[in-house]
MIKOL-555290 format. One record per residue (C-alpha): z, y negated, x. Coordinates in steps of 0.5 Angstrom, whole numbers, plus 500, padded with zeros to 3 digits. Layout:
# MIKOL-555290
<r z="Z" y="Y" x="X"/>
...
# end
This chain:
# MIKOL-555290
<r z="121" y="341" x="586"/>
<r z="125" y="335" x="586"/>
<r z="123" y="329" x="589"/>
<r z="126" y="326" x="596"/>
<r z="129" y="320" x="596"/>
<r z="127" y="316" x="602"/>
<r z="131" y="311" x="605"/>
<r z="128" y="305" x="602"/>
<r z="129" y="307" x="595"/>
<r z="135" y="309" x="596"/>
<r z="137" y="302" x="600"/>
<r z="133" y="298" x="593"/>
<r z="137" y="304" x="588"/>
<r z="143" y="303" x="591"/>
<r z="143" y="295" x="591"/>
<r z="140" y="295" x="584"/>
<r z="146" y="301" x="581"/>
<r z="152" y="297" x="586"/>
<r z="151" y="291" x="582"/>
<r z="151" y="294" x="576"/>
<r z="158" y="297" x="577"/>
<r z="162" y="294" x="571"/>
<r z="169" y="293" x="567"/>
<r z="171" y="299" x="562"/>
<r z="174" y="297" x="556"/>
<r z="172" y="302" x="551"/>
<r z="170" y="310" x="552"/>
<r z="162" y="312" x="550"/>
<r z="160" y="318" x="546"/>
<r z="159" y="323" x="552"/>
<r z="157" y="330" x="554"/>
<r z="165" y="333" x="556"/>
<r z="163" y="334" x="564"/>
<r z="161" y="326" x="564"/>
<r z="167" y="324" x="559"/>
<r z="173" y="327" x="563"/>
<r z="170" y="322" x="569"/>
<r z="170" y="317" x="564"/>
<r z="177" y="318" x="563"/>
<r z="179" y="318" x="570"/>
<r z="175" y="311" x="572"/>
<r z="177" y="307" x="566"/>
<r z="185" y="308" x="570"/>
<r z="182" y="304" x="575"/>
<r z="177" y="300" x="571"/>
<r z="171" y="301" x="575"/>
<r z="166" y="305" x="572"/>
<r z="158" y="308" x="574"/>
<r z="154" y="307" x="567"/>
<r z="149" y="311" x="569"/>
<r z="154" y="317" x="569"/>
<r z="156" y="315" x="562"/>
<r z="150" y="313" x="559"/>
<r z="145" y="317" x="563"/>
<r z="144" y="324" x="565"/>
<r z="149" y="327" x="570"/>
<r z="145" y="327" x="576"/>
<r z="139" y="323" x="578"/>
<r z="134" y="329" x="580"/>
<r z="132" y="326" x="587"/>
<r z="134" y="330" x="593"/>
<r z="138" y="327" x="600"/>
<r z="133" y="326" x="605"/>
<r z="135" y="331" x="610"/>
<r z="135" y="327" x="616"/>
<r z="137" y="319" x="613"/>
<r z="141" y="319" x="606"/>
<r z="148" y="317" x="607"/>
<r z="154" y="323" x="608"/>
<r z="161" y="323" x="604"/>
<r z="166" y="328" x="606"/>
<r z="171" y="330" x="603"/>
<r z="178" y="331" x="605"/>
<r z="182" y="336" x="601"/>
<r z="188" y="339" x="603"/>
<r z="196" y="339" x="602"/>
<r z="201" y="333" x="606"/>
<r z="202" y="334" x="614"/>
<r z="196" y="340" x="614"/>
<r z="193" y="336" x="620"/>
<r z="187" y="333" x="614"/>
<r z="188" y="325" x="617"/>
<r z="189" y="327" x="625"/>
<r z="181" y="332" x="625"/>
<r z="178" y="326" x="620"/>
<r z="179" y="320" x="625"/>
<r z="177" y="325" x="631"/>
<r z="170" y="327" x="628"/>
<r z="169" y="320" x="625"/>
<r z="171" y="318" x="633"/>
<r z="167" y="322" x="634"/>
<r z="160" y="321" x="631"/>
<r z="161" y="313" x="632"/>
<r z="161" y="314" x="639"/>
<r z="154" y="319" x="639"/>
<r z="151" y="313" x="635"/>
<r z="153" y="314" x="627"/>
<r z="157" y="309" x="623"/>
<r z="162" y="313" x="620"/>
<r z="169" y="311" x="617"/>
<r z="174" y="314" x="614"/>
<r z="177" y="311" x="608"/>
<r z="184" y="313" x="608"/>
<r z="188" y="313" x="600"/>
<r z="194" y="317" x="598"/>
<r z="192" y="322" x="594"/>
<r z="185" y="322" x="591"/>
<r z="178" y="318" x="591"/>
<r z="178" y="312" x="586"/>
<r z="172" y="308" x="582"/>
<r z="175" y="302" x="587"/>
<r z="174" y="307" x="594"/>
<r z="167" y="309" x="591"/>
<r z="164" y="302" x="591"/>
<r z="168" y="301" x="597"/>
<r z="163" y="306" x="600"/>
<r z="157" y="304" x="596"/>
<r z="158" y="298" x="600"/>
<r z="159" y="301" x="607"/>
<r z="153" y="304" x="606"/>
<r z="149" y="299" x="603"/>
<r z="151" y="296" x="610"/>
<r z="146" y="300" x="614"/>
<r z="152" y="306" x="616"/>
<r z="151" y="313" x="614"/>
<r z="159" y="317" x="614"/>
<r z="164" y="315" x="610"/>
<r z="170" y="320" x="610"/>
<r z="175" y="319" x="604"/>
<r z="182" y="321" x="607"/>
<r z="186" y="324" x="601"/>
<r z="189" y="330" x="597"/>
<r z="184" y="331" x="592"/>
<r z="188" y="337" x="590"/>
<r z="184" y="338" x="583"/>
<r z="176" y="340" x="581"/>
<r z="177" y="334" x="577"/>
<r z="178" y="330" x="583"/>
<r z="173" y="332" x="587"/>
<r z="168" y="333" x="582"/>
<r z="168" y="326" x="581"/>
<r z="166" y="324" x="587"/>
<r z="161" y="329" x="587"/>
<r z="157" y="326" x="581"/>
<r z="158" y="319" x="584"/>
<r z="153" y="323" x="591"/>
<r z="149" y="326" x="585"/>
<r z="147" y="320" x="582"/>
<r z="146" y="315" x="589"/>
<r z="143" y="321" x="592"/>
<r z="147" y="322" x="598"/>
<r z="149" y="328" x="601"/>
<r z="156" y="331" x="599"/>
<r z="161" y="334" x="604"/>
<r z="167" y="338" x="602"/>
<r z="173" y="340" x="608"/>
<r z="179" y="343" x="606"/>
<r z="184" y="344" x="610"/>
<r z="191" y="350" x="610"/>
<r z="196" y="351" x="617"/>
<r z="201" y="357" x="618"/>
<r z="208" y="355" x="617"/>
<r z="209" y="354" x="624"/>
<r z="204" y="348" x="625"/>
<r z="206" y="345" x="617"/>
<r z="213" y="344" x="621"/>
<r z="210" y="341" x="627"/>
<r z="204" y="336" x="623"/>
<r z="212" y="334" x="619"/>
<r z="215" y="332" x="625"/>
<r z="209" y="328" x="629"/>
<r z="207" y="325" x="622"/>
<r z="215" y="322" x="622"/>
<r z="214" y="319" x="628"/>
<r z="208" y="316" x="628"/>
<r z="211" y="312" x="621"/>
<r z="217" y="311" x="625"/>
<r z="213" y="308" x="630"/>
<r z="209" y="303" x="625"/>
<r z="215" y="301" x="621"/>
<r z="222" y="303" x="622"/>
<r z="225" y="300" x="615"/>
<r z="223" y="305" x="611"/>
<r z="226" y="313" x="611"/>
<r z="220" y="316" x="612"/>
<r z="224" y="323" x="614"/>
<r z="225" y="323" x="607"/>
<r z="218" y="321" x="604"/>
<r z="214" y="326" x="607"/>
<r z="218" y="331" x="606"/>
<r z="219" y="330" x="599"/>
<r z="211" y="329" x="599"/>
<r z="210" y="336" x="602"/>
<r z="215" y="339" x="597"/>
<r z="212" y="335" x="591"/>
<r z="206" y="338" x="593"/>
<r z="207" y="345" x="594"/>
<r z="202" y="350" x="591"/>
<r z="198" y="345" x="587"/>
<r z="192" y="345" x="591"/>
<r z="186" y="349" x="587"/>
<r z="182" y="352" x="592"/>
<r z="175" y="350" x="592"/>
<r z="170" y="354" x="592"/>
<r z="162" y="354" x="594"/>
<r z="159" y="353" x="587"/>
<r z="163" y="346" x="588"/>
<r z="157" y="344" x="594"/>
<r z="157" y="345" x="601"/>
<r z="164" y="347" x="604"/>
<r z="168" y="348" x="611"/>
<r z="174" y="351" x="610"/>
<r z="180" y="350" x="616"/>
<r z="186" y="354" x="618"/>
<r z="189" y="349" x="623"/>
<r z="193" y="351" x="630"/>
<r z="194" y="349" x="636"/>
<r z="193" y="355" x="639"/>
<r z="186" y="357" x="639"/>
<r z="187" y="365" x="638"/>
<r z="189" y="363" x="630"/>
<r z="185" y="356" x="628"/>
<r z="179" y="358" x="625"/>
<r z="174" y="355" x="621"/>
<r z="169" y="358" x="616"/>
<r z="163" y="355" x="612"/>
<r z="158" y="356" x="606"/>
<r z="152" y="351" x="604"/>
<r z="153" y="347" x="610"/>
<r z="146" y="343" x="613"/>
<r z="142" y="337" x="615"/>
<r z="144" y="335" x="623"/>
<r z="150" y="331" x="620"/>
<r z="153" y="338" x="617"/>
<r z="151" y="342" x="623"/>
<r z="154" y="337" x="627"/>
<r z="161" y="335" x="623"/>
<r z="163" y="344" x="623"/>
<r z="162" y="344" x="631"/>
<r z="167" y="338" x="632"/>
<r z="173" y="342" x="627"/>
<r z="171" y="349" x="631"/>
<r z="176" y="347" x="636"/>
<r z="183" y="346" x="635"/>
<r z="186" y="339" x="635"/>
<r z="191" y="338" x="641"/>
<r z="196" y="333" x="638"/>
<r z="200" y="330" x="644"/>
<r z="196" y="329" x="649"/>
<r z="195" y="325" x="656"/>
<r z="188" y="324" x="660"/>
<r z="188" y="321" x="668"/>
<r z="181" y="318" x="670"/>
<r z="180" y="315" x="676"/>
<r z="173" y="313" x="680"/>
<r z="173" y="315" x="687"/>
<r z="177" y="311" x="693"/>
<r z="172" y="306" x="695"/>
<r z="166" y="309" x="699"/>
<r z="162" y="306" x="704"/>
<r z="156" y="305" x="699"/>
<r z="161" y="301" x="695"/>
<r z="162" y="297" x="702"/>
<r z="154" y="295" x="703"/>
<r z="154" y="294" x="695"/>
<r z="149" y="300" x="695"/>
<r z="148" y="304" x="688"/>
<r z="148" y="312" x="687"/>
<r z="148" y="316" x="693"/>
<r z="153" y="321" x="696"/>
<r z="157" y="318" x="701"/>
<r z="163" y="318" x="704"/>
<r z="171" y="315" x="703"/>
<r z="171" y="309" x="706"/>
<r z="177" y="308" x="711"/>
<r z="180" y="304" x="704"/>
<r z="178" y="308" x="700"/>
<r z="181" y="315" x="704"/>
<r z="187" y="311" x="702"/>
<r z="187" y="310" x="696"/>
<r z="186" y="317" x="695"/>
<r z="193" y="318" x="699"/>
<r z="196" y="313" x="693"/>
<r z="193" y="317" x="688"/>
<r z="196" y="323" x="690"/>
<r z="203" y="319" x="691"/>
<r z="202" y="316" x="684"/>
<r z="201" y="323" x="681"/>
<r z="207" y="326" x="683"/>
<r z="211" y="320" x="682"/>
<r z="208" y="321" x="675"/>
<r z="210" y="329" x="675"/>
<r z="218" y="327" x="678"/>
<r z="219" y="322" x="672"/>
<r z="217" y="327" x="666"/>
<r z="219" y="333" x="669"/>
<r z="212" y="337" x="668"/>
<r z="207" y="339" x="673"/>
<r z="202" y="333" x="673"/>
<r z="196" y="335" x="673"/>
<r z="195" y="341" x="670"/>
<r z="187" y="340" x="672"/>
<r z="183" y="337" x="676"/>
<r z="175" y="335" x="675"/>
<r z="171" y="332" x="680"/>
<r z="163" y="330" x="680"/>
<r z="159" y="334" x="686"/>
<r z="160" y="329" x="690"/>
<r z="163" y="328" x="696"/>
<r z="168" y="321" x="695"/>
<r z="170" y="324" x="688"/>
<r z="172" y="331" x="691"/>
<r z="175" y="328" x="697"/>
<r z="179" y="323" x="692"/>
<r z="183" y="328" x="690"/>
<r z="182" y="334" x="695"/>
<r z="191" y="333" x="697"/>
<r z="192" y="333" x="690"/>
<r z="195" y="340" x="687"/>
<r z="192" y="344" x="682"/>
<r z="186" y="348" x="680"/>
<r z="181" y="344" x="680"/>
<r z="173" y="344" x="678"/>
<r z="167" y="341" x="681"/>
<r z="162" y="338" x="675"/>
<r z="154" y="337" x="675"/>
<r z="157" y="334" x="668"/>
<r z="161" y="328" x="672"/>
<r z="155" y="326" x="677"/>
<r z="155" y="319" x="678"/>
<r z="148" y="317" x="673"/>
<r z="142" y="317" x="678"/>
<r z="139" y="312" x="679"/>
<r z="131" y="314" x="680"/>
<r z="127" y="310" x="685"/>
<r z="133" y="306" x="686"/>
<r z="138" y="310" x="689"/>
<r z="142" y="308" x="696"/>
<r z="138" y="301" x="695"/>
<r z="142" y="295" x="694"/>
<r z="142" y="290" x="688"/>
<r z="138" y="285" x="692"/>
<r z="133" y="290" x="694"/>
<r z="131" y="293" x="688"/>
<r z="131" y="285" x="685"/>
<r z="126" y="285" x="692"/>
<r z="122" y="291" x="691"/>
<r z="122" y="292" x="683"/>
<r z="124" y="285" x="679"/>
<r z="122" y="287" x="674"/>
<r z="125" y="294" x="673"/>
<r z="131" y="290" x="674"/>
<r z="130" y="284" x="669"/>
<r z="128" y="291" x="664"/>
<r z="135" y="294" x="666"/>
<r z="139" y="287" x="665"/>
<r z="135" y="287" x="658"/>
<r z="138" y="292" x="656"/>
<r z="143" y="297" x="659"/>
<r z="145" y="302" x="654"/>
<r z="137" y="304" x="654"/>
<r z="135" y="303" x="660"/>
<r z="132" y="309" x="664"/>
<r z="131" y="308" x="672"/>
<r z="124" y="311" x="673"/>
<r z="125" y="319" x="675"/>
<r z="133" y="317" x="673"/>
<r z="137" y="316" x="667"/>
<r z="139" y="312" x="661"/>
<r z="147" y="310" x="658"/>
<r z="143" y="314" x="653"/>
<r z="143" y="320" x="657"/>
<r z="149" y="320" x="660"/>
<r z="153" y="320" x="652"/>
<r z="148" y="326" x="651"/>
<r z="151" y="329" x="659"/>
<r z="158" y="328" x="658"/>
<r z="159" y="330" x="650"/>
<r z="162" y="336" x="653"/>
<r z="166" y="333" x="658"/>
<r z="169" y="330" x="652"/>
<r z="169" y="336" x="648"/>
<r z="172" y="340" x="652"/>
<r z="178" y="335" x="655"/>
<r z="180" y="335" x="647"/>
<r z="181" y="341" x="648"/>
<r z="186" y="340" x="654"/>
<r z="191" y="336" x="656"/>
<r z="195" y="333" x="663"/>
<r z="187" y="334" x="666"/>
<r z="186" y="329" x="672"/>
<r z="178" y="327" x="671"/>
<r z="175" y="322" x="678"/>
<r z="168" y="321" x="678"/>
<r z="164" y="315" x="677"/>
<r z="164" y="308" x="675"/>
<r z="158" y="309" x="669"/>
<r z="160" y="316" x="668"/>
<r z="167" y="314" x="666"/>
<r z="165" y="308" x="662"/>
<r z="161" y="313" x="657"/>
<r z="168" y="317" x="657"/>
<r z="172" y="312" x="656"/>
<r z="168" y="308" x="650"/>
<r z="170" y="316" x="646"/>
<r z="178" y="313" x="647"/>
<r z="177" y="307" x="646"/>
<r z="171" y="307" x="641"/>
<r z="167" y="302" x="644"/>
<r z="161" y="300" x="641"/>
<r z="155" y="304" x="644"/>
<r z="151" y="297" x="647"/>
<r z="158" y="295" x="650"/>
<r z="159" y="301" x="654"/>
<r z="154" y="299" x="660"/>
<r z="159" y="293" x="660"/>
<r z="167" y="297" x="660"/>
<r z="170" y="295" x="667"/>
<r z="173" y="301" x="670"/>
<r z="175" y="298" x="677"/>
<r z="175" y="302" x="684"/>
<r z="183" y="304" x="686"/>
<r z="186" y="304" x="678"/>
<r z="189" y="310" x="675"/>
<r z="187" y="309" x="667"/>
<r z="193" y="314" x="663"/>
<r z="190" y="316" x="656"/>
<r z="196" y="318" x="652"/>
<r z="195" y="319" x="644"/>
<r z="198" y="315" x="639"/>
<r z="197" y="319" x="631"/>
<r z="190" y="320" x="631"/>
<r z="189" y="313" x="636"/>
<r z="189" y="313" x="644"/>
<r z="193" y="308" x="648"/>
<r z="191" y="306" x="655"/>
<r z="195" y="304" x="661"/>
<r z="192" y="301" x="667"/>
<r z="195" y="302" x="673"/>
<r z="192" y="299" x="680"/>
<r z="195" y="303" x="686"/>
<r z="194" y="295" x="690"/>
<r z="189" y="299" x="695"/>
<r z="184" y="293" x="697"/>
<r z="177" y="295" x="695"/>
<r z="171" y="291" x="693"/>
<r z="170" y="289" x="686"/>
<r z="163" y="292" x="684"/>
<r z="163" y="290" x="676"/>
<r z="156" y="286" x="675"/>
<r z="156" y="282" x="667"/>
<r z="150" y="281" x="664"/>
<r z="146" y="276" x="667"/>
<r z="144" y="270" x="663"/>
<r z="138" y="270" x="664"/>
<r z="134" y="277" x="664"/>
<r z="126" y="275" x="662"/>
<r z="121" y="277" x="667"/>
<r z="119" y="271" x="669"/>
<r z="127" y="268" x="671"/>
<r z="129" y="266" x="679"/>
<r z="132" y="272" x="685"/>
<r z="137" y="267" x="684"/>
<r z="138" y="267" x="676"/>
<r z="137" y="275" x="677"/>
<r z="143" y="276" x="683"/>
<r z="148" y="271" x="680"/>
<r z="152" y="276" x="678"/>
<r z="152" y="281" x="683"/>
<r z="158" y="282" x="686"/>
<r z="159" y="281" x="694"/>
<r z="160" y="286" x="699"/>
<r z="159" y="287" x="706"/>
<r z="153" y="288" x="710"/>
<r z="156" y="293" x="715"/>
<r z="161" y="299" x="714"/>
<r z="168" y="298" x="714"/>
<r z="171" y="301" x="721"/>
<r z="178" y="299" x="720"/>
<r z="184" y="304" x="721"/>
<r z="189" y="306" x="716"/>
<r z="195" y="305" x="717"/>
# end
């Protein structure tokens, strides 16, 4: 049996194999898999000795959990390859990967090699080479660079119906004009297509492991199939293509109008609107419907809800079938639901200085983490890229994990997105990027963002500890809406 490489050795191989990539000037006596490698890397002048003058392959196997993945991206121009490439590295950036994608025009070179080779000598574990690879050649040579750095190897070839080729050309066309309008991108991709046609070599299973993918919009023809995939990142990637790719999209979240909790600076519970916060409901309603006028389509076409009553009385007069989500509930805050910041600080300091070390991990006692609410919300995000023109209100935590998928925030700053009460976020997507306007519907409320405190030790000052609490009133509101 072969050996398993361990991280560590594979972290001192690779610093020690990265160093020793070097400038060809003259071709080695090699066996003949190895020597058309040769002749393709002395093109780009980069060569891995290891693979001239040493065996093909290492020996060692990937370990199954920790060795880095490199997938590649095959297929023909405008089949969809770079729109589902930057989705499943958003993706897995967001459940805490560190992927990227490495775009080149059609296949990988000695140059993108050591560029990954770098990535992962970083720490990070998912490089994604976006390109054509149309060739054996061409995807062989980067297989033999995974075999002789013992990385796992990663193929997904990508076809589409003739209808969705026309589709891809003409969102590909606009996107380009949008980056640069000085050059005539019509006909470019166009040109590329037709160059390009039929010259795919089909990839097989004997080649490693293989996800094969007919795009559609429409999910009764988008199919996708798999052979030799395994490992967690694997399982992972062929779950995130088995959905159709949505190319224009637009997403509406909102928190609830303000409620009475949010009046006395109390945290989770299930209380009701306030009188400000039922008029921010009568302004949503409003705003959407304007919406619906100027683009001349029924907007939205769902609504989500969490189970509790401000999310669900927030949108109640709001037309459209709708859905009220556990998935959407506010994080529960354990022994600390319904108290307010002042009174955690005086029943529980140090539950309070814990949270303010670190908020992405912090659990409340018989409560939740930000952890918990990623794993919580995965399907939520799931399922709206699989939708367009959905209404989401919830939550100020939940909506800050949802948010960070569109905005690809770091996982430690997600406990830190500012998501304000009575402000409509609209989430259009732009190619494979999103774009997100915020629009305040200038409905009085109170501010209930809180930054991280500068001093979170356990021996710090109730005044260190709520100097970033934000204020609020000590009674309800009881005025009327006009």
């Amino acid at each position: 049996m072969a050996p398993i490489a361990t991280a560590d050795q594979q972290s001192k191989e690779l610093a020690k194999k990265n160093n020793n990539i070097i400038n060809v000037n003259n071709k080695n006596s090699i066996n003949n898999n190895s020597k058309r490698m040769t002749e393709k890397s002395v093109e780009t002048g980069y060569l891995f000795p290891n693979i001239i003058c040493g065996p093909m392959y290492s020996g060692a196997t990937p370990c199954p959990i920790r060795a880095p993945l490199v997938v590649v991206v095959v297929g023909q121009p405008c089949r969809g390859k770079s729109l589902a490439a930057h989705k499943v590295a958003r993706q897995l950036n967001w459940k805490g990967e560190a992927a990227k994608v490495f775009s080149v025009e059609t296949n990988a070179t000695a140059e993108t090699l050591k560029e990954i080779g770098q990535w992962f000598a970083e720490g990070n574990n998912v490089a994604i080479i976006d390109g054509m690879h149309l060739t054996r050649q061409s995807r062989q040579f980067v297989s033999i660079f995974c075999s002789e750095f013992v990385y796992h190897y990663l193929i997904i070839e990508f076809t589409c119906d003739e209808k969705s080729l026309h589709d891809n050309i003409e969102d590909t066309i606009k996107f380009y004009e949008k980056q640069d309008k000085n050059c005539d991108w019509r006909a470019k991709i166009t040109n590329s297509v037709e160059q390009n046609n039929g010259k795919l070599e089909q990839c097989s299973p004997s080649e490693g492991p293989l996800i094969s993918v007919n795009n559609s919009e429409n999910p009764m023809y988008h199919s996708v199939s798999a052979k030799g995939v395994q490992g967690p990142l694997q399982t992972s990637i062929l779950g995130k293509l088995a959905s159709p790719v949505i190319r224009n999209k637009v997403y509406y979240f909102s928190r609830h109008g303000e409620s009475d909790f949010n009046v006395l600076g109390r945290i989770g519970g299930d209380a009701d609107l306030s009188p400000r916060g039922q008029k921010y409901a009568d302004r949503l309603r409003r705003q959407l419907a304007s919406l619906s006028a100027a683009s001349g389509t029924v907007t939205p076409k769902l609504i989500w809800t969490s189970e509790f009553q401000r999310t669900i009385h927030t949108a109640k007069d709001i037309a459209g079938p709708r859905a009220a989500l556990k998935e959407l509930n506010e994080i529960n805050a354990g022994i600390c639901e319904g108290l307010t910041y002042e009174e955690i600080q005086e029943k529980f300091p140090s539950e309070f200085a814990w949270r303010d070390q670190d908020k992405l991990k912090y659990r409340y006692p018989h409560g939740e983490s930000y952890l918990d609410l990623l794993q919580r919300t995965e399907d939520v995000v799931l399922a709206l890229l699989t939708t367009t023109e959905t209404l989401v209100v919830s939550h100020q935590a939940v909506l800050r994990c949802i948010m960070a998928y569109f905005t690809a925030t770091k996982p430690d700053d997600i406990p830190y997105i500012n998501v304000p009460l009575h402000t409509l976020l609209v989430v259009r997507s732009h190619g494979y990027n999103y774009e997100v306007e915020t629009i305040p519907l200038k409905v009085e409320c109170v501010d209930t963002y809180r930054y991280q405190p500068k001093d979170c030790s356990l021996s710090r000052t109730t005044t260190d500890a709520l100097k970033t609490v934000p204020a609020h009133y000590d009674s309800p509101l009881q005025q009327t809406i006009s």
